[in-house]
N, CA, C and O atoms as a Tripos MOL2 file, in Angstrom:
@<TRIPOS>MOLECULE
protein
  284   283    71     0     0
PROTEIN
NO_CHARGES

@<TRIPOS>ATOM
      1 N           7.9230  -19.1770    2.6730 N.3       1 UNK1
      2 CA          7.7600  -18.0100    1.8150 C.3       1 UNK1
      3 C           8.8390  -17.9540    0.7390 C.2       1 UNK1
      4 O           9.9870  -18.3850    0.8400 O.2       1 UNK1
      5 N           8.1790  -17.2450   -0.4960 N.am      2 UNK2
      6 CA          9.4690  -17.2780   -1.4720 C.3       2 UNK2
      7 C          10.3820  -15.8270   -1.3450 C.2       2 UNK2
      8 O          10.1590  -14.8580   -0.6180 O.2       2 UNK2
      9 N          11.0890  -15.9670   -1.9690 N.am      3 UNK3
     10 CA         12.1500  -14.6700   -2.1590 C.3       3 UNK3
     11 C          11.4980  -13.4380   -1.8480 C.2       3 UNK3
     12 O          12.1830  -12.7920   -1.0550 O.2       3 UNK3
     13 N          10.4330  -12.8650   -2.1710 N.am      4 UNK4
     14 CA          9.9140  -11.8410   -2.1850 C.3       4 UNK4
     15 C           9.3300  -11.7730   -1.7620 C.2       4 UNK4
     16 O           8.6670  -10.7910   -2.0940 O.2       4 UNK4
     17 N           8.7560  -12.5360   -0.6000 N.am      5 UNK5
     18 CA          8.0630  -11.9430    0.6580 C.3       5 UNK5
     19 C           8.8320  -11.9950    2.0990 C.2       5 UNK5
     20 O           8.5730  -11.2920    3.0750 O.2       5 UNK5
     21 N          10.2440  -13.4000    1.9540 N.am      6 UNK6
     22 CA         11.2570  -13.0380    2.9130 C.3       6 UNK6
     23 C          11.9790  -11.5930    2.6760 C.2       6 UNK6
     24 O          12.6180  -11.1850    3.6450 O.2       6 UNK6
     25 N          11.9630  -10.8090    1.5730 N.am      7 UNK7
     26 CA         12.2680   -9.3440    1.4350 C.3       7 UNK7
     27 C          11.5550   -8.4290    2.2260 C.2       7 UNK7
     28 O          12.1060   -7.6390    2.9940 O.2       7 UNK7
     29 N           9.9950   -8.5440    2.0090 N.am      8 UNK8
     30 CA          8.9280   -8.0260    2.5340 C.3       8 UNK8
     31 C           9.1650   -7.9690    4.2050 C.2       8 UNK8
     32 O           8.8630   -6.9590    4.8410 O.2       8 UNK8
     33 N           9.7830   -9.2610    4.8900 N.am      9 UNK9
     34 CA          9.9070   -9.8370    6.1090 C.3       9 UNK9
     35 C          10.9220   -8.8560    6.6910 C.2       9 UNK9
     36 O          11.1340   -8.7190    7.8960 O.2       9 UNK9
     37 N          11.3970   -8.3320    5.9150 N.am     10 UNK10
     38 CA         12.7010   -7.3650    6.4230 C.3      10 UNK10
     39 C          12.5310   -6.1100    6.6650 C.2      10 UNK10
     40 O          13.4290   -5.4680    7.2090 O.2      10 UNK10
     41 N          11.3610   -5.5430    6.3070 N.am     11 UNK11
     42 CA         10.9980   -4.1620    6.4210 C.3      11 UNK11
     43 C          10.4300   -3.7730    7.8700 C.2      11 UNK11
     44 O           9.3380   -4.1840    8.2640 O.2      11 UNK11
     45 N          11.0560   -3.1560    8.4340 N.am     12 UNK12
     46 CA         10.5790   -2.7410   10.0570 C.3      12 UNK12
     47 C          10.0190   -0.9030   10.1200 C.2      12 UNK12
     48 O           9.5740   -0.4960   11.1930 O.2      12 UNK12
     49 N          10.0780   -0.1850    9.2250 N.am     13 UNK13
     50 CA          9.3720    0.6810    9.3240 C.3      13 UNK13
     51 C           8.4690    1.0950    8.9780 C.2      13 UNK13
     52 O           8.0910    0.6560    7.8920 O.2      13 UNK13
     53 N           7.7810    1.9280    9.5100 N.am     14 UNK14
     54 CA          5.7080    1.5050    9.2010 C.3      14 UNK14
     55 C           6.1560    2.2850    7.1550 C.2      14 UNK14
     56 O           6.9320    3.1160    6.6840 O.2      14 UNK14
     57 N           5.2950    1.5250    6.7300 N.am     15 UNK15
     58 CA          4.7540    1.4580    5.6280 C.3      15 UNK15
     59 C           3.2710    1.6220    5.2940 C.2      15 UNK15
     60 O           2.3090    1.3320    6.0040 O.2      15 UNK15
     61 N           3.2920    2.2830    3.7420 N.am     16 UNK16
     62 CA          1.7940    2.8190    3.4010 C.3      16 UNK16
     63 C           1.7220    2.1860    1.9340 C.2      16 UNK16
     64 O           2.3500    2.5750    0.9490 O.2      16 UNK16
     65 N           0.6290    0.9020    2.0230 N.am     17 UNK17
     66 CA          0.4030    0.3170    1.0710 C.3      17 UNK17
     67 C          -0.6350    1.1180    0.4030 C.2      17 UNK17
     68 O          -1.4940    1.8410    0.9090 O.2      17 UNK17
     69 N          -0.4260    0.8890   -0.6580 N.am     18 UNK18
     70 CA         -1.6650    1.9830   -1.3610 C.3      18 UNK18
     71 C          -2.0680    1.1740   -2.6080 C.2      18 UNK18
     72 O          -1.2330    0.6590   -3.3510 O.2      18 UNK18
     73 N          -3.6410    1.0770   -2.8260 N.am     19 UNK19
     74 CA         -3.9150    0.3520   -4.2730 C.3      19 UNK19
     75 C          -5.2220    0.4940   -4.1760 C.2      19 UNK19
     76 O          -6.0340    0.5160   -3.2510 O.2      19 UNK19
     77 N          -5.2650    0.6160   -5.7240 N.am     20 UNK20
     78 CA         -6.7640    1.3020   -6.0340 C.3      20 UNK20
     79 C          -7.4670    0.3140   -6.1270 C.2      20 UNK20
     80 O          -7.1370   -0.8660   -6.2450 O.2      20 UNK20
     81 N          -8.8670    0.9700   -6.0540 N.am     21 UNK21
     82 CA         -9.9650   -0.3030   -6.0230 C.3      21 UNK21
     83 C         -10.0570   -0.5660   -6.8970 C.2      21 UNK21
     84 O         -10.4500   -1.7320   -6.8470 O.2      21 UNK21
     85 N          -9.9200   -0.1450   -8.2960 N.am     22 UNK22
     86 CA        -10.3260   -0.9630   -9.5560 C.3      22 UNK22
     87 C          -8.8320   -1.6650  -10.4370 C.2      22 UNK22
     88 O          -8.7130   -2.0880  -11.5870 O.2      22 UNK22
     89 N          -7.9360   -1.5540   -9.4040 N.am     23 UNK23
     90 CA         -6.7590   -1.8760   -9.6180 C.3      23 UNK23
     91 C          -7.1310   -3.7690   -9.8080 C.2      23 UNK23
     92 O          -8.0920   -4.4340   -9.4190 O.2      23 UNK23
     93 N          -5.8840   -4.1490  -10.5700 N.am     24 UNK24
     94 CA         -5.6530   -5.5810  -11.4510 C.3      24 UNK24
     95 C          -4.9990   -6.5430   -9.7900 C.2      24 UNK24
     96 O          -5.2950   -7.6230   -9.2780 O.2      24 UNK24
     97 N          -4.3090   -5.7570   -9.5380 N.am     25 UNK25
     98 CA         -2.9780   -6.1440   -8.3290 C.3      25 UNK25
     99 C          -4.3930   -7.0020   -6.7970 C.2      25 UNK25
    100 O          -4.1270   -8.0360   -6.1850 O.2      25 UNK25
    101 N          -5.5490   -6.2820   -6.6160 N.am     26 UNK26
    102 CA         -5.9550   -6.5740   -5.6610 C.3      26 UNK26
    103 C          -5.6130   -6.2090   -4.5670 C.2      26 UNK26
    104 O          -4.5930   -5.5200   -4.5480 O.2      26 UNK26
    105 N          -6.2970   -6.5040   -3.2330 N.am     27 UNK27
    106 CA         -5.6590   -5.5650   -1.8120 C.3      27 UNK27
    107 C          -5.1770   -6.7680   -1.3770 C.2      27 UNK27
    108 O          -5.5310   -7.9460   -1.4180 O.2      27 UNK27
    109 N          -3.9350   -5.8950   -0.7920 N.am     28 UNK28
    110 CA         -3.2680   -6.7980   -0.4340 C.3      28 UNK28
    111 C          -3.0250   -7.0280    0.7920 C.2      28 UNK28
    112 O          -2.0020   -7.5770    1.2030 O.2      28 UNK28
    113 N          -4.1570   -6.5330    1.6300 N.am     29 UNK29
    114 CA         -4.6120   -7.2150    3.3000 C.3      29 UNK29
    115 C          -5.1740   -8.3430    2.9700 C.2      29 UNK29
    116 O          -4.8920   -9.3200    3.6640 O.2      29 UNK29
    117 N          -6.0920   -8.5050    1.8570 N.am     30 UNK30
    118 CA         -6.6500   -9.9010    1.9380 C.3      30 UNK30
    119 C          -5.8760  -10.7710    0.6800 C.2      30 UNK30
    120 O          -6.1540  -11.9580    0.5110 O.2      30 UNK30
    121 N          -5.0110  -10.1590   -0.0700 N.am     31 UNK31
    122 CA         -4.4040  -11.3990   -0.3010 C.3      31 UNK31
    123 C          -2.8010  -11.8140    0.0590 C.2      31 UNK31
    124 O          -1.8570  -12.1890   -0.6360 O.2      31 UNK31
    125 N          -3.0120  -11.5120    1.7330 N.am     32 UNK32
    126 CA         -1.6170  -12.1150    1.7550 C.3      32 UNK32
    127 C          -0.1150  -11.0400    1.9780 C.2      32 UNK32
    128 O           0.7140  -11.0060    2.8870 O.2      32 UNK32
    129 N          -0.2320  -10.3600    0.8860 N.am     33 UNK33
    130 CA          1.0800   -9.5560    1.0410 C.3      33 UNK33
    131 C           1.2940   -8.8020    1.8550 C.2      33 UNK33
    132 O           2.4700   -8.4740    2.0070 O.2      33 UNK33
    133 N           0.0470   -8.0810    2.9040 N.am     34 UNK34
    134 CA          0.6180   -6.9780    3.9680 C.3      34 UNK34
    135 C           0.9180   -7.2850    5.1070 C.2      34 UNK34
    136 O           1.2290   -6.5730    6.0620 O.2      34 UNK34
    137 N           0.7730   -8.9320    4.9610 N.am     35 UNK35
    138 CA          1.0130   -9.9750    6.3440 C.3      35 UNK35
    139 C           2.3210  -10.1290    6.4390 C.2      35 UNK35
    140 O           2.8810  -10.3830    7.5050 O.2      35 UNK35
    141 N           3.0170   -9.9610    5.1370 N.am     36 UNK36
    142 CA          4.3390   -9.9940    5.2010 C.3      36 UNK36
    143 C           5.7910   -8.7850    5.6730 C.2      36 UNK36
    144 O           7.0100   -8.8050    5.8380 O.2      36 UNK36
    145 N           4.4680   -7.7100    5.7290 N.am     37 UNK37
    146 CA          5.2280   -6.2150    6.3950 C.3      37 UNK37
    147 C           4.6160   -5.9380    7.3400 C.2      37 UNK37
    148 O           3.4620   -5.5240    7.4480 O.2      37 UNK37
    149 N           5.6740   -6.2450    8.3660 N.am     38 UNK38
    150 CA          5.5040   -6.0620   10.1900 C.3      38 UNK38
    151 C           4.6990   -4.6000   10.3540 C.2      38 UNK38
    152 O           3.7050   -4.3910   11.0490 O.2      38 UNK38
    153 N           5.1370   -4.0300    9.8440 N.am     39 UNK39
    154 CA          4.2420   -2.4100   10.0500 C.3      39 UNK39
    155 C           3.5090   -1.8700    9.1620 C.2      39 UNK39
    156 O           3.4210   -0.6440    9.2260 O.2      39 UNK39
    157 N           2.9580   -2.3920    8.3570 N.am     40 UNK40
    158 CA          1.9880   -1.9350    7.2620 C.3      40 UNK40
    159 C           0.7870   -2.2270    7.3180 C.2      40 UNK40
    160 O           0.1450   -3.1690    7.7830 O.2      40 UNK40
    161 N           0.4400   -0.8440    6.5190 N.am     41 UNK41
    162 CA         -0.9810    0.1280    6.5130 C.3      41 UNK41
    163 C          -1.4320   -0.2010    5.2730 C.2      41 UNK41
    164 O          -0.7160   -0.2710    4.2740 O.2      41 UNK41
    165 N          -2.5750   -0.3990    5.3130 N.am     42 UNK42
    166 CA         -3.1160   -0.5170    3.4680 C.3      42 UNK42
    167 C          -4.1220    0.3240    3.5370 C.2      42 UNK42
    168 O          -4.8050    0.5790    4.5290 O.2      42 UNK42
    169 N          -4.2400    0.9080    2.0900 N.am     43 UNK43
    170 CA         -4.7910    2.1070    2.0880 C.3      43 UNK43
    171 C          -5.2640    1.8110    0.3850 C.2      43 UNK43
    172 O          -4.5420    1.6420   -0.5980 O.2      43 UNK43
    173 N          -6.7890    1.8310    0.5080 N.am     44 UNK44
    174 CA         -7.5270    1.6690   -0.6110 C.3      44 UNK44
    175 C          -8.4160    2.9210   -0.9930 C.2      44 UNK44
    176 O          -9.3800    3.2830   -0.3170 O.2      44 UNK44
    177 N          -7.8400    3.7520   -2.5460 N.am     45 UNK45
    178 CA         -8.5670    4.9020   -2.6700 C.3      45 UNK45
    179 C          -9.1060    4.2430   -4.0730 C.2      45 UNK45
    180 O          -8.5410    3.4880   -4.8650 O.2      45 UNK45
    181 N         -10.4790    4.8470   -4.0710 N.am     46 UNK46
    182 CA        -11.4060    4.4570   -4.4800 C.3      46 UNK46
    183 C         -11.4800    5.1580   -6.4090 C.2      46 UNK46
    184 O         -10.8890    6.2120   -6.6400 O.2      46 UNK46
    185 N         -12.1780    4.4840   -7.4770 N.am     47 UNK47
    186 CA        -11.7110    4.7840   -8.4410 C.3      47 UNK47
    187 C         -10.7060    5.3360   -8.8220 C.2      47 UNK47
    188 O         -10.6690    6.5220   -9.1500 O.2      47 UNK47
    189 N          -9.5340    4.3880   -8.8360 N.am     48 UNK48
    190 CA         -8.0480    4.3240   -9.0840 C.3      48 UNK48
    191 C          -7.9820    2.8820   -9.7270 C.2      48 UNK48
    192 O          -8.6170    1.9410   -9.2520 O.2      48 UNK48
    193 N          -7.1150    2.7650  -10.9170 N.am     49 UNK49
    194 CA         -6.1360    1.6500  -10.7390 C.3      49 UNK49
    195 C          -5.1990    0.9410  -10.2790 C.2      49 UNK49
    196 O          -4.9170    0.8640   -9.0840 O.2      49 UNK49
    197 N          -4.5510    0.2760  -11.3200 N.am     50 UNK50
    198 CA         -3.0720   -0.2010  -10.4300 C.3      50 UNK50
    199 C          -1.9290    1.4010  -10.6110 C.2      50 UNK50
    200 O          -0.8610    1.5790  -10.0250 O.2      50 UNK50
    201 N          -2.4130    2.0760  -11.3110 N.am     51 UNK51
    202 CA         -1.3530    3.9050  -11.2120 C.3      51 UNK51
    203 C          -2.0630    4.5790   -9.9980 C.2      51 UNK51
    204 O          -2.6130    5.6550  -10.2300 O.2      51 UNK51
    205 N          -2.1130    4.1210   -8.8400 N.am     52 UNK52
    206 CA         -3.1170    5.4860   -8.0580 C.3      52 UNK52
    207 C          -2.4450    6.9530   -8.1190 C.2      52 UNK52
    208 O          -2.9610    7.8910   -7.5110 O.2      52 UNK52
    209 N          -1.7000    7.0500   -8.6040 N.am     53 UNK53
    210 CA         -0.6420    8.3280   -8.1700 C.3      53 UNK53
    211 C          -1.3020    8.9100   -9.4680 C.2      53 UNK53
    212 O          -0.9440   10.0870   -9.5230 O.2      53 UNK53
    213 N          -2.0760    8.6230  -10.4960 N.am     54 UNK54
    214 CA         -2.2060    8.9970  -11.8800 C.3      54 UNK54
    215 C          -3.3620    9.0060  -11.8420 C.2      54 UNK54
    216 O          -3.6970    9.8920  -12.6290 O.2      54 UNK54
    217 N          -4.5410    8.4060  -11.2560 N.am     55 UNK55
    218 CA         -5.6590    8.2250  -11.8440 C.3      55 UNK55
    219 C          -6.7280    8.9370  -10.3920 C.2      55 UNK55
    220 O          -7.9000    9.3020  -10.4840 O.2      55 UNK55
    221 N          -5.8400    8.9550   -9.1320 N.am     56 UNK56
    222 CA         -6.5630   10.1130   -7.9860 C.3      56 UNK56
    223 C          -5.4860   10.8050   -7.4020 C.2      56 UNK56
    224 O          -5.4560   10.8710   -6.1730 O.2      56 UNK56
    225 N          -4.1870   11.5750   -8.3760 N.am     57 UNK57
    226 CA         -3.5490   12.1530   -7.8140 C.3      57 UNK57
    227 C          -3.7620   12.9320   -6.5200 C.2      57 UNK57
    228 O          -3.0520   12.6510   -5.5540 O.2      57 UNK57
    229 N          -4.6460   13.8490   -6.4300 N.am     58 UNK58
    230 CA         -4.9700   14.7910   -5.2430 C.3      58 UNK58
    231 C          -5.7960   13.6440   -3.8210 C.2      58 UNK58
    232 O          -6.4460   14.0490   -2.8570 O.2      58 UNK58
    233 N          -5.5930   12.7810   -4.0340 N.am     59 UNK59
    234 CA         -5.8720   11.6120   -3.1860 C.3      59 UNK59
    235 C          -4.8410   10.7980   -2.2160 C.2      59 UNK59
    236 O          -4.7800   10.5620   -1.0090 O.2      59 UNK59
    237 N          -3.9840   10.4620   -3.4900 N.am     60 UNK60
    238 CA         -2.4650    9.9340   -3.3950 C.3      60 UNK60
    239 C          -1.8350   10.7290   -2.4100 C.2      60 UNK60
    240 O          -1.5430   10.5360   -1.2300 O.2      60 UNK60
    241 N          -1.6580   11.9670   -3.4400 N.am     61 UNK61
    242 CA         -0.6020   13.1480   -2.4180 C.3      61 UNK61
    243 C          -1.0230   13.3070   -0.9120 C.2      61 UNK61
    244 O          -0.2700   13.1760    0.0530 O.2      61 UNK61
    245 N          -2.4860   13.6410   -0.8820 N.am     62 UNK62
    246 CA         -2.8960   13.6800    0.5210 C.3      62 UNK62
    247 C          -3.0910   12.3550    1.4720 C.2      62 UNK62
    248 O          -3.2140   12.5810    2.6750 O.2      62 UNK62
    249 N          -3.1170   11.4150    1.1660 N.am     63 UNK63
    250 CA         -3.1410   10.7340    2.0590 C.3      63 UNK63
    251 C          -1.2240   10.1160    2.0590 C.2      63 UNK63
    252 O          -0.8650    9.5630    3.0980 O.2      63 UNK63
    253 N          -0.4780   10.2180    1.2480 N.am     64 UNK64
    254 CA          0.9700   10.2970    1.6700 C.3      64 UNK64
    255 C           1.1430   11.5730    2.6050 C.2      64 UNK64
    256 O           1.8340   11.4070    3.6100 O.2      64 UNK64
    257 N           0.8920   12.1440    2.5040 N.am     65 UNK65
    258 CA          1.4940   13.4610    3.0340 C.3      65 UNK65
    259 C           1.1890   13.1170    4.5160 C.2      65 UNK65
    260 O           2.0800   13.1310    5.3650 O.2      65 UNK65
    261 N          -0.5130   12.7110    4.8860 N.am     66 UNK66
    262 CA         -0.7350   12.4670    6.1230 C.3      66 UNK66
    263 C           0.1030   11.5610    6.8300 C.2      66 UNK66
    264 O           0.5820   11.6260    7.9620 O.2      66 UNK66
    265 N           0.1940   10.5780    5.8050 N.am     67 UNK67
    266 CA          1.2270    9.2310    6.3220 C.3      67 UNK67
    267 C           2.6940    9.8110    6.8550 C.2      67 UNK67
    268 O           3.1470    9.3280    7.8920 O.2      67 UNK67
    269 N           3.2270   10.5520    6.3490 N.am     68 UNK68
    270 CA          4.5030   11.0250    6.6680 C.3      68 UNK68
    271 C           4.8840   11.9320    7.3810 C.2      68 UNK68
    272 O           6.0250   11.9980    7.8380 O.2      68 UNK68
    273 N           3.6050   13.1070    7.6600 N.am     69 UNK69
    274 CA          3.2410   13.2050    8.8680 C.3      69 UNK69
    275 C           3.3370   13.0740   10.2470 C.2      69 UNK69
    276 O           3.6610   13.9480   11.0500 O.2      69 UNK69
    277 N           2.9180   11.4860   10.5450 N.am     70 UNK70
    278 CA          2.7850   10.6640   11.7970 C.3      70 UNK70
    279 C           4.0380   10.7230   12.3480 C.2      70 UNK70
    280 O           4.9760   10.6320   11.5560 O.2      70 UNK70
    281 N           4.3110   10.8690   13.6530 N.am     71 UNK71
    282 CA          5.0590   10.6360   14.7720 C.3      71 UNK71
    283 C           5.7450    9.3940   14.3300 C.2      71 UNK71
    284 O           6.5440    8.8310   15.0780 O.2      71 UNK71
@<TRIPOS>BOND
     1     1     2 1
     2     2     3 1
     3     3     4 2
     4     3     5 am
     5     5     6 1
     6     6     7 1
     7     7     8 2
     8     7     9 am
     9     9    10 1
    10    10    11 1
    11    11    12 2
    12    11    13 am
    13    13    14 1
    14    14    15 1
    15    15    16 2
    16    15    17 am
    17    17    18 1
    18    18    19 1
    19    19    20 2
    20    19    21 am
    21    21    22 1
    22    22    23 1
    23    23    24 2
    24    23    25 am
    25    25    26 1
    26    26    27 1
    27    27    28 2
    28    27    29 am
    29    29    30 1
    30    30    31 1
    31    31    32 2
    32    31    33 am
    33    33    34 1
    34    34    35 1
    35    35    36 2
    36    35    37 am
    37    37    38 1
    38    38    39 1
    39    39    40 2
    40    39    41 am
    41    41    42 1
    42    42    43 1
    43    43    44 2
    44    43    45 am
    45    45    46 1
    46    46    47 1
    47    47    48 2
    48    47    49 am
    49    49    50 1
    50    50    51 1
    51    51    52 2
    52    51    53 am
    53    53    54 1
    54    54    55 1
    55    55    56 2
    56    55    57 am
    57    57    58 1
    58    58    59 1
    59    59    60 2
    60    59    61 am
    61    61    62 1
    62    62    63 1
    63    63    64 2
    64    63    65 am
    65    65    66 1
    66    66    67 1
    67    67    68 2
    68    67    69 am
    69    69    70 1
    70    70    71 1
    71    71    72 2
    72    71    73 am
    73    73    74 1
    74    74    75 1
    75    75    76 2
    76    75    77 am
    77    77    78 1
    78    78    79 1
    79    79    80 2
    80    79    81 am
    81    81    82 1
    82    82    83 1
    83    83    84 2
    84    83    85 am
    85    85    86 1
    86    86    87 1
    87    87    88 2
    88    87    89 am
    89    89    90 1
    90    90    91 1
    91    91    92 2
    92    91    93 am
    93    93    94 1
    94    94    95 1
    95    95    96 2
    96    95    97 am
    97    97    98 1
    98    98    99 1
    99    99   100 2
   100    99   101 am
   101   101   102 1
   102   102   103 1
   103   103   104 2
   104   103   105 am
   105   105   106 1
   106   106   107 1
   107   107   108 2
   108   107   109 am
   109   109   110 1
   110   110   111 1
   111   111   112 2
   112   111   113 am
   113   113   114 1
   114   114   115 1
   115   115   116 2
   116   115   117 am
   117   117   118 1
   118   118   119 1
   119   119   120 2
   120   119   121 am
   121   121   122 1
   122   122   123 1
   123   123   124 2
   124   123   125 am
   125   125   126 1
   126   126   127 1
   127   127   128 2
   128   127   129 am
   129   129   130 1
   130   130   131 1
   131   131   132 2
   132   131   133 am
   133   133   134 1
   134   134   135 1
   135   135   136 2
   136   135   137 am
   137   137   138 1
   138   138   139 1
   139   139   140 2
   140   139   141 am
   141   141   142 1
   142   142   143 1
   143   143   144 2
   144   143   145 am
   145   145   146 1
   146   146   147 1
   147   147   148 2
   148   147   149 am
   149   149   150 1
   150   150   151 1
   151   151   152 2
   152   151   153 am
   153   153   154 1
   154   154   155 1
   155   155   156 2
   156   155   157 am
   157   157   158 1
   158   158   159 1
   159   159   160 2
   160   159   161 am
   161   161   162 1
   162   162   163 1
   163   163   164 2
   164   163   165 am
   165   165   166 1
   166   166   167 1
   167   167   168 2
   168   167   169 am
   169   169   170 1
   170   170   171 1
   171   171   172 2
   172   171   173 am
   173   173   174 1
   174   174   175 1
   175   175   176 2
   176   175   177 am
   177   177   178 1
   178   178   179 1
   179   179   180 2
   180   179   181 am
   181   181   182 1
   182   182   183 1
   183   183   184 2
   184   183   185 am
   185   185   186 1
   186   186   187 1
   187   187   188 2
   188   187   189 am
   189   189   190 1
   190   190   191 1
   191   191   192 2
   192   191   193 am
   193   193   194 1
   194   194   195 1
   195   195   196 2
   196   195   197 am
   197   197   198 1
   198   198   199 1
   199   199   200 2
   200   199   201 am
   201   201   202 1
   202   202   203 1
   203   203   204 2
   204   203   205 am
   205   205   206 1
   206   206   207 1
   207   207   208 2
   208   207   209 am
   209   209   210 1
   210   210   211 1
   211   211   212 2
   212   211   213 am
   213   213   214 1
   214   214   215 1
   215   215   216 2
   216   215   217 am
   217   217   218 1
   218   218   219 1
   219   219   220 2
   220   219   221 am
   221   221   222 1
   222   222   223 1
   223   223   224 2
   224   223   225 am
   225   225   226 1
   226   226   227 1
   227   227   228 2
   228   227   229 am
   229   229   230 1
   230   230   231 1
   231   231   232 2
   232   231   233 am
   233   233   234 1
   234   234   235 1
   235   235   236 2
   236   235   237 am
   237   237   238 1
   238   238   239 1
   239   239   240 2
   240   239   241 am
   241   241   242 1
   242   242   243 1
   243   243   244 2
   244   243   245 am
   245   245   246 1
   246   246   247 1
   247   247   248 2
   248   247   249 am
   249   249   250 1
   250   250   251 1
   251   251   252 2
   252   251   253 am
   253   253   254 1
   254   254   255 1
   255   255   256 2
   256   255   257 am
   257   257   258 1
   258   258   259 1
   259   259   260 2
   260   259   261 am
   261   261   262 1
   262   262   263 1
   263   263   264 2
   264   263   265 am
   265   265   266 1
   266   266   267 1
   267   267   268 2
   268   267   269 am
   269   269   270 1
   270   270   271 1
   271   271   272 2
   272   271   273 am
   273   273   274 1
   274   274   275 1
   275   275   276 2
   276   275   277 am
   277   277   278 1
   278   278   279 1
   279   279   280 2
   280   279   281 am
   281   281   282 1
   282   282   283 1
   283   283   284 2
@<TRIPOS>SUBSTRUCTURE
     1 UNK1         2 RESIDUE 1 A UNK
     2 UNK2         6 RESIDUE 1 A UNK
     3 UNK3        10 RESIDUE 1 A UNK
     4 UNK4        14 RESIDUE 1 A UNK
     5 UNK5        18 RESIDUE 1 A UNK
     6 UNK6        22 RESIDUE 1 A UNK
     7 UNK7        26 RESIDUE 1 A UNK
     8 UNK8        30 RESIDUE 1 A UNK
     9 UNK9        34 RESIDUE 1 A UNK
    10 UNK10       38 RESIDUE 1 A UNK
    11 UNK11       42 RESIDUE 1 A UNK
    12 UNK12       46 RESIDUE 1 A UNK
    13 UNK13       50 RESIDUE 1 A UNK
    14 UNK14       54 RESIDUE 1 A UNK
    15 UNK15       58 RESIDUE 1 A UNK
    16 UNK16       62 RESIDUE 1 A UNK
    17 UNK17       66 RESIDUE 1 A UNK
    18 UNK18       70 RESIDUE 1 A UNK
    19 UNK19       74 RESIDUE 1 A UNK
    20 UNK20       78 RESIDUE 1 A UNK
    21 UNK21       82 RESIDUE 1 A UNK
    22 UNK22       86 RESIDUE 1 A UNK
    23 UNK23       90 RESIDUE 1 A UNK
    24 UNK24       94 RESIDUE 1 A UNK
    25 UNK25       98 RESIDUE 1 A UNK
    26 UNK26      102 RESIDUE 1 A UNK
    27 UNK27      106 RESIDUE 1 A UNK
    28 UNK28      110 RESIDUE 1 A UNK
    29 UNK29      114 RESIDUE 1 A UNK
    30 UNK30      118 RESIDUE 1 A UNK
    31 UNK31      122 RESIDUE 1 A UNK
    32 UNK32      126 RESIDUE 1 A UNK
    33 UNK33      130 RESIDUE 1 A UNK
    34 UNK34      134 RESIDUE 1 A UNK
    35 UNK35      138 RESIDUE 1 A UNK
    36 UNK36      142 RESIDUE 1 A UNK
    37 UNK37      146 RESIDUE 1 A UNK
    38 UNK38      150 RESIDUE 1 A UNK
    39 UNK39      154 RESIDUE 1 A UNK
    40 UNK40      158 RESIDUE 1 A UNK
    41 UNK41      162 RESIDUE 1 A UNK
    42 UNK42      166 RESIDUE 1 A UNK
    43 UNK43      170 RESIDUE 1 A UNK
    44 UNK44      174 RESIDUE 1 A UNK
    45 UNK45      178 RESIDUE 1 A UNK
    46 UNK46      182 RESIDUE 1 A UNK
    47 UNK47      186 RESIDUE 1 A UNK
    48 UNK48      190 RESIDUE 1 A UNK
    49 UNK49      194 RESIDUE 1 A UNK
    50 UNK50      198 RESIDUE 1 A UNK
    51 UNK51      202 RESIDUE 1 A UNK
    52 UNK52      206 RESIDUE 1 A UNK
    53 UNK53      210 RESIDUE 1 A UNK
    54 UNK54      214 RESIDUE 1 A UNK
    55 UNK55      218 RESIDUE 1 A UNK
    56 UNK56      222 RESIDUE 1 A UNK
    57 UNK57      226 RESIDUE 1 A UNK
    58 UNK58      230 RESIDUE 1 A UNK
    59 UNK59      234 RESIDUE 1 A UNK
    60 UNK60      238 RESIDUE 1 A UNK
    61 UNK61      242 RESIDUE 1 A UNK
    62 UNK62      246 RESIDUE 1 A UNK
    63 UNK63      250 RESIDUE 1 A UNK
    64 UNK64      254 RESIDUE 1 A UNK
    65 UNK65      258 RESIDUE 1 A UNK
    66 UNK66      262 RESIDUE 1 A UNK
    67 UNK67      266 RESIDUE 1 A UNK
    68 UNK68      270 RESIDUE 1 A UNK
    69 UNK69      274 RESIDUE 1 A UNK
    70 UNK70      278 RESIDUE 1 A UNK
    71 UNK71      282 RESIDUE 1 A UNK
């Protein structure tokens, strides 16, 4: 692995991947990158880009909020 996914390799607390479906970036369960965070969640909201926080704000917020939430 290069530099930036032995970074990725270092993260031990659950994580909330988030990326929109019409996003440029792609999901990143299937390509690879969420394999590289021991505790990560991917989370695909639907007509969003690569800004989900901008383009389904009331989406974003609520499904962070749930995430942070959790036990």
């Amino acid at each position: 692995p290069g530099t930036l996914e032995r970074l990725w390799q270092r993260i031990r607390c659950p994580t909330l991947l988030v990326h929109g479906s019409d996003g440029w970036h792609g999901d990143p369960s299937k390509d690879g990158r969420a394999a590289h965070v021991a505790n990560a969640r991917v989370l695909e909201i639907s007509r969003a880009g690569h800004w989900v926080h901008h383009d389904q704000l009331d989406a974003f917020v609520a499904a962070t909020r749930a995430f942070l939430a959790e036990p």
